[in-house]
Each structure stands twice: as C-alpha cells, then as structure tokens.
C-alpha positions as CSV (number, residue, x, y, z in Angstrom):
1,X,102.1,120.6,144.8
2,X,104.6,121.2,141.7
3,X,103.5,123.3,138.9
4,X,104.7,122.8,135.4
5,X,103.5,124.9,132.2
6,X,103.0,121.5,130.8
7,X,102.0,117.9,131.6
8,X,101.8,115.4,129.9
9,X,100.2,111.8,131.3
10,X,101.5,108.2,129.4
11,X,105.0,108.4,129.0
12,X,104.9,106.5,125.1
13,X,105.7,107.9,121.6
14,X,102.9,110.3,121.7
15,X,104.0,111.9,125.3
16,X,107.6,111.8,124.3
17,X,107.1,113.2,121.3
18,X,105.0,116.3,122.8
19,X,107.5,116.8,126.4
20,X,110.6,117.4,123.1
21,X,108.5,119.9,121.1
22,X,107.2,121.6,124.4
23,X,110.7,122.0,125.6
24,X,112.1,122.7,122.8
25,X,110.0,126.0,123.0
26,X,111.3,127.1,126.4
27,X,108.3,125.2,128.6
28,X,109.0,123.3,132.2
29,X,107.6,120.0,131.0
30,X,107.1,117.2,132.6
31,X,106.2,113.5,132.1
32,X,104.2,111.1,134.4
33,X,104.0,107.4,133.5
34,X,102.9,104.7,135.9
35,X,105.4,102.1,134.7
36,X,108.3,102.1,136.1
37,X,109.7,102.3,132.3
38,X,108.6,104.8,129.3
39,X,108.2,103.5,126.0
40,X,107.4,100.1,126.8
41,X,104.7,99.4,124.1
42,X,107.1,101.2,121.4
43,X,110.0,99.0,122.3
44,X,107.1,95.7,121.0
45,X,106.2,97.5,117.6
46,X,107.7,95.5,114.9
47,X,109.1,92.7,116.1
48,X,111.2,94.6,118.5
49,X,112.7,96.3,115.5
50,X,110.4,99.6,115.3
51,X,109.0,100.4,112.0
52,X,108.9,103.6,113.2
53,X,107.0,105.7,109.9
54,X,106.6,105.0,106.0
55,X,108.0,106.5,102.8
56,X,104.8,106.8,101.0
57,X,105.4,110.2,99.1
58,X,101.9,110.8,98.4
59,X,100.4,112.5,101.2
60,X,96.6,112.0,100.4
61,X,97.6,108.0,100.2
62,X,99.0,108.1,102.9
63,X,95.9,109.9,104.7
64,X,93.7,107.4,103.0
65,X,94.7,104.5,104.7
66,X,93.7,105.8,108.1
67,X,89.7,104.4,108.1
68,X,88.2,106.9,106.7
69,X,89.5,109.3,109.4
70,X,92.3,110.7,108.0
71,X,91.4,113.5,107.3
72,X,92.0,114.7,110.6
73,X,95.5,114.1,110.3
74,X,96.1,117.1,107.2
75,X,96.9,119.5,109.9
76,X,99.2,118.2,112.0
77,X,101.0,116.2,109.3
78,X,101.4,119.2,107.6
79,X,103.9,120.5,110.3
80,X,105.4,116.7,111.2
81,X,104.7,114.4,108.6
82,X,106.2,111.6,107.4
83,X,109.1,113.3,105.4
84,X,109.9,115.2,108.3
85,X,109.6,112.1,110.9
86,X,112.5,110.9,109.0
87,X,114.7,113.7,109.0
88,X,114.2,114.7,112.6
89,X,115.0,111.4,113.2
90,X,117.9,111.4,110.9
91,X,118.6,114.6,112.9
92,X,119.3,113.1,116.5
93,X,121.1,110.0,115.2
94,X,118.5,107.3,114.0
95,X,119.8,106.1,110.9
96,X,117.3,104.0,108.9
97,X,116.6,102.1,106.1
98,X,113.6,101.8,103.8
99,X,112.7,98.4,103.4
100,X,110.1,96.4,102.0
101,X,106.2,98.1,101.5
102,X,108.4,101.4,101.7
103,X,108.4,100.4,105.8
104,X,111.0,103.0,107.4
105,X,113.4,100.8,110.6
106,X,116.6,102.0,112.4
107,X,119.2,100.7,110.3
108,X,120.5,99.2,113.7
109,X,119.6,99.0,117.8
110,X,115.7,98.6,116.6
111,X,113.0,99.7,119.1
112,X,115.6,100.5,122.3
113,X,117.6,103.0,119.0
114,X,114.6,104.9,119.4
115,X,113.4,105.0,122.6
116,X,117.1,105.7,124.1
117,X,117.6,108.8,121.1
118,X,114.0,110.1,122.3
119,X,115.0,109.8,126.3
120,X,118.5,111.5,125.3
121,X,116.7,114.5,123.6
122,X,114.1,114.8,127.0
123,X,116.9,114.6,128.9
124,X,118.8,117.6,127.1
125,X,115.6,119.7,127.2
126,X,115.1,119.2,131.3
127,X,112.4,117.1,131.1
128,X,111.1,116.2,134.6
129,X,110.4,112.4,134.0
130,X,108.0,110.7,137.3
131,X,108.1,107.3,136.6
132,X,106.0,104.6,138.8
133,X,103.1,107.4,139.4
134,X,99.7,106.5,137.7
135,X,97.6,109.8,138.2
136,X,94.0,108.6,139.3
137,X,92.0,111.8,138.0
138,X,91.7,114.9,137.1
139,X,90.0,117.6,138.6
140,X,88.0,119.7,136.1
141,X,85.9,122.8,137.3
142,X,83.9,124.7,134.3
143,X,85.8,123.3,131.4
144,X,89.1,124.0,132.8
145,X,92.1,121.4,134.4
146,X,93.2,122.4,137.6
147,X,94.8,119.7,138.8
148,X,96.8,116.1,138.1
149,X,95.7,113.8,141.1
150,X,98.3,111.0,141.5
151,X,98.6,108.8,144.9
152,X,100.5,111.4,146.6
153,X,100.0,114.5,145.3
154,X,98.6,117.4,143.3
155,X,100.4,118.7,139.7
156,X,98.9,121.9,138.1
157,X,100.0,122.9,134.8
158,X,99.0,125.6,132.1
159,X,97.9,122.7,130.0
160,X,97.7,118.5,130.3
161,X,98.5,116.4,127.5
162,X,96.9,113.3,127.7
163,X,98.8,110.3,125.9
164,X,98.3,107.2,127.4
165,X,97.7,105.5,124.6
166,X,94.5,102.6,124.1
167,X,93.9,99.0,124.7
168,X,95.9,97.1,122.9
169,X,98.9,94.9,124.5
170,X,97.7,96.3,128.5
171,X,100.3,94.3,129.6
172,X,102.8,97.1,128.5
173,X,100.2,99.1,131.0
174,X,97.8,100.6,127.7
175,X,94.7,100.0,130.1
176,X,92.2,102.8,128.6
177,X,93.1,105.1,131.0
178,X,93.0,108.3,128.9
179,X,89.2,107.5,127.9
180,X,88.1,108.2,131.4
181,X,90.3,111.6,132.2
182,X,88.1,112.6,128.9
183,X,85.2,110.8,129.6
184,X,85.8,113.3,132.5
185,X,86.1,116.4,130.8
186,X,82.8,115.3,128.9
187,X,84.2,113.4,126.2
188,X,82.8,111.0,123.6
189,X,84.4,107.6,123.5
190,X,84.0,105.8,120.4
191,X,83.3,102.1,120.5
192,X,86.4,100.4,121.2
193,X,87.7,97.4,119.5
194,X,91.1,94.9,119.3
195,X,92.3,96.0,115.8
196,X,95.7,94.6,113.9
197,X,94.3,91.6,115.3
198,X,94.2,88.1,114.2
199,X,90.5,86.6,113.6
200,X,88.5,83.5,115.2
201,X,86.9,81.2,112.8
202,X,83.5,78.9,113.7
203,X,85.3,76.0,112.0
204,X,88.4,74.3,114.3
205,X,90.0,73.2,110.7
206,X,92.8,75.9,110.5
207,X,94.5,74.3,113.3
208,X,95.5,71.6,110.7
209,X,97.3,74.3,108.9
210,X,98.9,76.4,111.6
211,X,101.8,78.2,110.8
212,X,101.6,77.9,107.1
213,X,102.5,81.3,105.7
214,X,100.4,82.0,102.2
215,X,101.6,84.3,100.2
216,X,100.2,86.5,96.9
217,X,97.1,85.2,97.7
218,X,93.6,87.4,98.3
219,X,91.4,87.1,100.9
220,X,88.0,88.7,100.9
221,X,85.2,89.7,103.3
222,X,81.4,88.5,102.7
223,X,78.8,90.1,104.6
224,X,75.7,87.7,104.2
225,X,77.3,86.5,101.1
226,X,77.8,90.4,99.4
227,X,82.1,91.1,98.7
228,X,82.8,94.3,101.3
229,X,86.6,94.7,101.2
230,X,89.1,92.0,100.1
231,X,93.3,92.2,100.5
232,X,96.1,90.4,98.3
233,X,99.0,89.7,99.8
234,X,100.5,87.4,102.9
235,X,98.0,85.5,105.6
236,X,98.5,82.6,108.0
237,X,96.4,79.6,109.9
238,X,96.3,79.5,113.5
239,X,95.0,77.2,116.1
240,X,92.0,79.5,116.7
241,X,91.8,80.8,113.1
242,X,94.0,82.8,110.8
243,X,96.4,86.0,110.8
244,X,98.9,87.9,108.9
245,X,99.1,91.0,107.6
246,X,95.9,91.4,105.2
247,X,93.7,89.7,107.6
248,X,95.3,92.0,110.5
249,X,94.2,94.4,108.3
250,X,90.7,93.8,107.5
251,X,90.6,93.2,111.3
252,X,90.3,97.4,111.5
253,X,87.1,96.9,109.2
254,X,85.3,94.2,110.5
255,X,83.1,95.8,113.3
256,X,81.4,98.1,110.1
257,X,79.8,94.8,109.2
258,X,79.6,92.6,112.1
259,X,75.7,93.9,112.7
260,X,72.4,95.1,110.6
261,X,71.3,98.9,111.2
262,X,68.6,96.7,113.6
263,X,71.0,95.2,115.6
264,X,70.8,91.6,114.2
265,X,74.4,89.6,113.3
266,X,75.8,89.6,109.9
267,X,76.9,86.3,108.4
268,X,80.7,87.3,108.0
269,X,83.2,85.2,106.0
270,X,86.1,84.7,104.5
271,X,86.9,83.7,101.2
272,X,90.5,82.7,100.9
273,X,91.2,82.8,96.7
274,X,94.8,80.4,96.7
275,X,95.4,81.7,93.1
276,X,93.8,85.2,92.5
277,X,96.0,85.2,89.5
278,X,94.9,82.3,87.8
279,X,90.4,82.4,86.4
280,X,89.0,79.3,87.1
281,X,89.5,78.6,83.2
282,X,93.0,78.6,83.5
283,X,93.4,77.2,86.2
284,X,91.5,74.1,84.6
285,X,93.6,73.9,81.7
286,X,96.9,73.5,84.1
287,X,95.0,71.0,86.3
288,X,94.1,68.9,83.2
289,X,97.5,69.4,82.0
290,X,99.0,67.6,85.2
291,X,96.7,64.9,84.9
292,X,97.7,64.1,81.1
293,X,101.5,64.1,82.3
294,X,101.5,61.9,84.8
295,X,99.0,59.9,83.2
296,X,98.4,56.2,84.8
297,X,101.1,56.4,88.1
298,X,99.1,60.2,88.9
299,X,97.3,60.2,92.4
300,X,95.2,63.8,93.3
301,X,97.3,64.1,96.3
302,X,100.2,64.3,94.0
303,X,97.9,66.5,91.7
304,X,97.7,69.0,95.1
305,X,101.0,69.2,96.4
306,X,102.0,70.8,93.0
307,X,99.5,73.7,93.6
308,X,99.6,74.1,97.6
309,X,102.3,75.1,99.8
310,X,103.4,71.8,102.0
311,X,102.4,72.6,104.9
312,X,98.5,73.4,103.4
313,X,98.5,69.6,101.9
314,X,97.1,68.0,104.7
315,X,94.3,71.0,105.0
316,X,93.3,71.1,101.6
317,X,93.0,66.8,101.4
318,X,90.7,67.6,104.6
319,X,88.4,69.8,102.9
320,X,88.4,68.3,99.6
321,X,85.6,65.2,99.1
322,X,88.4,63.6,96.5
323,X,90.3,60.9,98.0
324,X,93.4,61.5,98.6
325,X,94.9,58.3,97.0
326,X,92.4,58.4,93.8
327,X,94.4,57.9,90.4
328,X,93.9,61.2,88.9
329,X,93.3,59.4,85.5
330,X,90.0,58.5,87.0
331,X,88.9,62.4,87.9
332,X,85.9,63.2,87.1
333,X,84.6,66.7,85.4
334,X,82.8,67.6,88.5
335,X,85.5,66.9,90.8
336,X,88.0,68.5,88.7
337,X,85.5,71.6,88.8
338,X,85.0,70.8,92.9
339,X,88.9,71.3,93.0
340,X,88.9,74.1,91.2
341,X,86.7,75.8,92.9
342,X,88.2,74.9,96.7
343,X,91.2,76.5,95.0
344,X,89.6,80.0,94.9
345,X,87.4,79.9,97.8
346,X,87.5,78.2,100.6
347,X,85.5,80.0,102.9
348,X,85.5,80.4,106.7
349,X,82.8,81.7,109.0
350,X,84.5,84.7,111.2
351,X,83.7,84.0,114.8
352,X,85.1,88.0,115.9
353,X,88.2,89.2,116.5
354,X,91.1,88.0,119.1
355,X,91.7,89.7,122.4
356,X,93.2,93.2,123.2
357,X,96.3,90.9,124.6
358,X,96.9,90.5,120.9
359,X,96.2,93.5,119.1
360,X,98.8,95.9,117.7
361,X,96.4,98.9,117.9
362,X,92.9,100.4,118.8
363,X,90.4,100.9,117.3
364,X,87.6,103.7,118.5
365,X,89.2,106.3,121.1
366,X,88.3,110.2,122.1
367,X,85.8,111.3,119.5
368,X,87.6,113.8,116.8
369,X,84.5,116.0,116.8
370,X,85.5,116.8,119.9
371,X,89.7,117.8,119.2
372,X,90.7,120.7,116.8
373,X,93.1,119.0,114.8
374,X,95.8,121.3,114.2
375,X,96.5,122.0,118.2
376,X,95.1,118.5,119.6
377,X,93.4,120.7,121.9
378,X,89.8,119.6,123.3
379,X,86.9,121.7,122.2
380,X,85.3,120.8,125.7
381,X,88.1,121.9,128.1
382,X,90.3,125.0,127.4
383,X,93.7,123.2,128.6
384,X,93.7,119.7,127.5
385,X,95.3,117.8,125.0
386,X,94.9,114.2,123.4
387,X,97.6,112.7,121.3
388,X,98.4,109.3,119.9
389,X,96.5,106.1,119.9
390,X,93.7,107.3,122.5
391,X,92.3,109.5,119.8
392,X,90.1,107.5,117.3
393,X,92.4,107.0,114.9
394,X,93.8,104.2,113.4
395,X,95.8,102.7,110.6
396,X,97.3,99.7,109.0
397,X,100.7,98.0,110.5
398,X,103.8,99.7,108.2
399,X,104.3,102.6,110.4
400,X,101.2,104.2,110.2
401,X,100.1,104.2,113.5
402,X,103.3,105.6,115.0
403,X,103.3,108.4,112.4
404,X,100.3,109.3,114.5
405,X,101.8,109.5,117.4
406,X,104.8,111.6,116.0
407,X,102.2,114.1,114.4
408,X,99.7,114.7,117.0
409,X,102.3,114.6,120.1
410,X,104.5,117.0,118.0
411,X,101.2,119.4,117.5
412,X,99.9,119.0,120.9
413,X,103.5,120.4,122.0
414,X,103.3,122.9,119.8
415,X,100.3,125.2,121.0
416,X,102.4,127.8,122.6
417,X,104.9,128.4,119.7
C-alpha cells in the first residue's frame, strides 16, 4: 500500500492541472489514469489544435455563458482565470494566438504543445504518474476516504481528487466513472446528457444538403410553437440532421424544454431564418427586382441559386411547391410570398440529440450543492475533491470548457496552500 498526501484519479486537464498546483506546494502527488496515455480527450479538443481558454475580458460574460451555473465558477476563477490561464501558459512555453471569437490556440504543436508542456511541468515537480490502472472504488467509512482500490492494490492519501472527466467521446476512456466514486460518497448526480452535440431531425430531408456550411444565418428553438433561445451565426446539414456551432450550442439547452412540468413531450423545432438580416418586406422587394431583370429568359431555379448557397439548391427546390423550371415571369403573389417565407423559416422537427460518441462535453455531473466552490472540496466527505467536466458544469465550444478544468483542478490543488 503507497501513501501519497494527494491523489488524484483521471489523468486529463483537470487532474493535470491539480498534480502541478499540488506539487508545486511541496505535496507527494500522484496521478492514476487507466489509459495507458494521459490527456487523451485534450489532445481531440479543437480539431486537434486545442483552443485551450478565451480572451473575453469581461469576467461576468464570461461566467454567463456557463448555463446558468456560473456562478460557481467566481471563486476559483478568481485565483486561475482566464487572464491568468494564458500567462501561466505563456509561462512554461505555450505561445498562442488569439484568433477568431477571441478563441486562445498554441500558436504551433496544437493539442500534443499542451499536453507535452503540462507532462514536462509534472515531471519537474515528481509527480508519480500510474498509467494503465483504473481504480474500481473507493472505500469511504463516516464521511472520510481511506482508501483508492485499484486491481492490485490499496493508495491512501490525505485527500483524492477526483477528475475523470464525463461522458462525452468514452472512447478516449470518459466512461462516467467519477459519478459513481461520488455517487459513493453520497453524491447527487445530475441528469446527464450528450451536449456540444449535433441534433436529429424527424424529417430525412437534410441529407440532401449535407455538408453545406450556412453562415450569418439564425436558427431558433420553438417549444410547442413559443421562440425559447435562438443563435446567429454558422450551422450545417447532416445525414441524420444538422450541426455546427449554434446548433451545438443550443444542444446544451435543449433538455430544459424537451418535457412539460407533467412529464408529457414538447413539440421542439427549429426554425432556420436564411436571411435574419433581410424583413420579409425587403426581402420581397429584391425578389421582385430579380424577376423584372431577367424578365422573359428567368426560371425560379435561377431566381434561387442567387439567394442560396449551391450546395442548399437542390434542398430548397425540394421543399419549395414552385417548380423548379417555372418562368419566374409567371410567379404568382402567393408563391412569391410562399418563397419568401421558406426563406426565413424552414422548420425542422428535433428528434433529440446525437450520441455521447459525438459530444464535445457533458452536460449534468456531481451536483454543485454539494462542492464548496472555492476548494472543490465535497461538503459530504472531508477529503475529496471534484474537478473538471464531472462537475455539473458546462459551457459553449471556444475554450470554455477547458477553462473549467484549469480553474477547478488549479483550486482543488490548492487546499493546502
């Protein structure tokens, strides 16, 4: 049996994060990860290119995007927050750039840049790294750990960190296995759900579009027909439905309104707005103006391609009751106004989210009734920890969900300063 001041279980950003601060201060810290590699998850975010925080200045917009549970984060982002992320990182040789949506990346090396500076800076604190070991419980007498059971062997510690991370992507071994060590030490597990996820639609129709990449367009959520949340910005058809960023986003939101308070399903759609810049009136005006100008050689497929991307063409003739080969000249008011209004909002019935194979995050995790959110320490059991994605907290794609990781590993390190 090996004893260690501290130990931490899930060897991703979270656990990394808390075995430097720990050791930092002088503890014997070590790591167990049941991979055979650490970091394995972090090495998928972004496209392999690891948007590893954001430059949004403004702290409380920066809480705000976190689901309404954000608040949590004041504490620990106070200490580690994003400004800070970005000079520590700076500090240990991650150079980055700020790119697009203020998104933070290494300016070269991507995802393995990061992972290899954070193994470097374990490595020069003594971290004791056991890779290949899943631990299988802990043992927890009157509120307190006493022991790490792996296949084995026994680890005690003066306290366990638990940062295994959620559900999302279990290939990269995020199987959940944090919410039963809490659900262990008597903790509430929120419901769990894919989120960064793309959506399913009823209707098989996307598939005629898929890969077609919309941009500046707005995208709104109808719960039995009332607007909940809408987006502007990028989406995309699938064979199965539609993704992209704002629908990945809305993804986070969508179990608020998939049921009544009784239990009965909502009627969920979207409506897809093609021009959220342009009223119907105007819009109108430019359509009328098309048909004038290519008066008697116009034909409404023509008329479309000069307001659809090319690859939506084929979709939009598909849902449109026009015929494709009419002679514009012969349009009549109402079709002109049935075109029109296709144009802002073609809806789609939402048939739930994709699978957990496909989801950048979780959302749901260890209640945060249940954490203090300046230590990470559990209110239920005097020396254990929760940090990164198993907590319930989540947050749009742009580096928001790492920041988590950074902040509450870096607290949850931090308890015995």
């Amino acid at each position: 049996m090996e004893n260690f001041d501290t130990l931490i279980i899930g060897g991703g950003p979270a656990g990394l994060m808390a075995a430097i601060r720990a050791s930092s201060l002088g503890q014997n810290v070590a790591i167990i990860e049941k991979n055979h590699s650490l970091g394995s998850k972090l090495l998928l975010s972004g496209k392999g290119r690891c948007n590893f925080t954001n430059a949004e200045s403004d702290i409380d917009a920066f809480i705000s995007r976190y689901r309404g549970s954000g608040k949590f984060l004041y504490s620990s982002f106070s200490r580690f927050g994003p400004l800070r992320t970005r000079e520590w990182f700076s500090h240990i040789g991650v150079k980055w750039d700020e790119e697009r949506g203020r998104r933070i990346f290494p300016r070269e090396g991507g995802s393995q840049r990061v992972l290899d500076a954070l193994l470097m800076q374990c490595r020069k604190n003594g971290v004791k790294i056991m890779r290949s070991t899943p631990v299988k419980a802990l043992k927890i007498r009157g509120g307190h750990v006493e022991f790490a059971l792996t296949e084995n062997d026994e680890y005690t510690a003066g306290k366990y960190i638990i940062t295994t991370g959620g559900k999302s992507y279990p290939a990269t071994g995020s199987t959940g296995d944090g919410y039963e060590f809490a659900r262990q030490a008597g903790h509430t597990i929120t419901a769990l759900y894919p989120a960064l996820v793309p959506v399913r639609t009823r209707e098989t129709w996307p598939k005629i579009a898929s890969g077609c990449d919309l941009r500046n367009v707005r995208v709104t959520v109808l719960a039995d027909g009332e607007n909940v949340a809408e987006r502007f910005g990028e989406m995309e058809f699938t064979n199965f439905g539609v993704s992209g960023p704002i629908v990945m986003d809305l993804s986070r939101y969508l179990p608020d309104w998939m049921t009544h308070d009784d239990g009965t399903e909502t009627e969920l759609q979207f409506s897809l707005d093609m021009k959220p810049t342009l009223s119907p009136e105007i819009l109108t005006e430019r359509i009328r103006r098309d048909i004038t100008k290519h008066s008697g050689h116009g034909r409404f497929s023509g008329l479309i391609r000069s307001l659809v991307p090319a690859k939506m063409l084929a979709l939009f003739l598909e849902l449109s009751d026009v015929p494709h080969d009419k002679p514009t000249d012969y349009m009549s008011d109402e079709e002109i106004a049935d075109t029109v209004s296709l144009l802002k909002d073609i809806r789609m019935n939402i048939n739930g989210l994709w699978g957990w194979n496909n989801a950048m995050v979780t959302r749901g995790g260890v209640s945060l009734k249940e954490i203090d959110p300046s230590t990470m320490r559990s209110k239920l059991c005097d020396n254990l920890y929760f940090a990164g994605e198993v907590l319930d907290l989540d947050g749009p794609s742009g580096g928001f969900n790492l920041q988590v990781c950074w902040s509450t590993g870096y607290a949850a390190g931090s308890v015995n300063e």
